[in-house]
N, C-alpha and C positions, 0 to 999 in steps of 0.2 A: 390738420394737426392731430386731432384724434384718430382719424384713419392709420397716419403713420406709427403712432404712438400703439393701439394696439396692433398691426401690422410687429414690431420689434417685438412686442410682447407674447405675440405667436412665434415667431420664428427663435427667438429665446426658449419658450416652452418646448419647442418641436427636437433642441439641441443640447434643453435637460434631461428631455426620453431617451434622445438618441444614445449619451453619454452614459444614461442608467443600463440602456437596456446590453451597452459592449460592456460595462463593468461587470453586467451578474457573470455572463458567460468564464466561466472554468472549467477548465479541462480538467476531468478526472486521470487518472495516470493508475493502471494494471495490470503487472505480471500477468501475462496468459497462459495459459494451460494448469497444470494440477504442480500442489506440493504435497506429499502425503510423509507422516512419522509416523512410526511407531513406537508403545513402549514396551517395556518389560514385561506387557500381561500378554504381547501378540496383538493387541489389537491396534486396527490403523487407524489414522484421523487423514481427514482431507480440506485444504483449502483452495477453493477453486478458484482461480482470476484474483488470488489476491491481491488489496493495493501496496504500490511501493510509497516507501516512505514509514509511514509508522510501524510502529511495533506490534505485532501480533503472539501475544501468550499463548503458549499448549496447555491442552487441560492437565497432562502427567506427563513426566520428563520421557523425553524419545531418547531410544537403543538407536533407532536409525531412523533417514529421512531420504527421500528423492524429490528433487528438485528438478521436476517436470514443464517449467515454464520457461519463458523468453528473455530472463530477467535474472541476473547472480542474486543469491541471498545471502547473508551472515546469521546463523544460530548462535546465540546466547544462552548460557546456562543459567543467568536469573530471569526470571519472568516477565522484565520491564525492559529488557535488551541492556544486561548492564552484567557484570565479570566477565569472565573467558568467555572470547569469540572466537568463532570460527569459520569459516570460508565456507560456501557452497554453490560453488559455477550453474551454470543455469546447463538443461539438460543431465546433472550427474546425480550418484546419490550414495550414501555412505552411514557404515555403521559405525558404532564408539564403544569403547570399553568402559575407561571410568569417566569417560568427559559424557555429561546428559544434560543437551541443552533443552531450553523450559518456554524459548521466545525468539523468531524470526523475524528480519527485517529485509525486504526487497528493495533493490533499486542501487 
């Protein structure tokens, strides 16, 4: 009886591991290649392999951006991805006049 009793109480523990160890596993998810803005002072910023899904702020509002990755983005003119947005296909890239978005989102 004991034999069996710890016997279940292995094979119990061996299928708490098992359980734990497919839980942690998560796929991270990111745009590959480069997104690069610039702003109004000419200087560019790059983000490389950004991830999709969250919001990523610029440090100074971008004149223009190219969208060098695998992956469409939407630029936002507030810094939390929040007022006018706008489209940007993945591969393309593009300048603005008075629209200067402040925060990207991929995916």
């Amino acid at each position: 009886m004991t034999v069996l009793r710890n016997a279940a109480r292995a094979a119990l523990a061996a299928c708490a591991a098992l359980a734990l160890v497919g839980g942690v596993s998560v796929d991270a998810h990111a745009a590959v290649g480069k997104f690069e803005y610039a702003g109004a002072d000419g200087i560019n910023s790059v983000f490389v392999n950004p991830p999709t899904g969250p919001c990523i702020g610029f440090t100074k509002e971008a004149v223009s951006a190219g969208n060098y990755t695998d992956t469409d983005a939407k630029v936002y003119e507030g810094l939390a991805c929040g007022g006018q947005g706008e489209s940007l296909p993945k591969g393309t890239g593009k300048s603005w006049g008075v629209f200067r978005p402040n925060s990207v989102r991929f995916g």
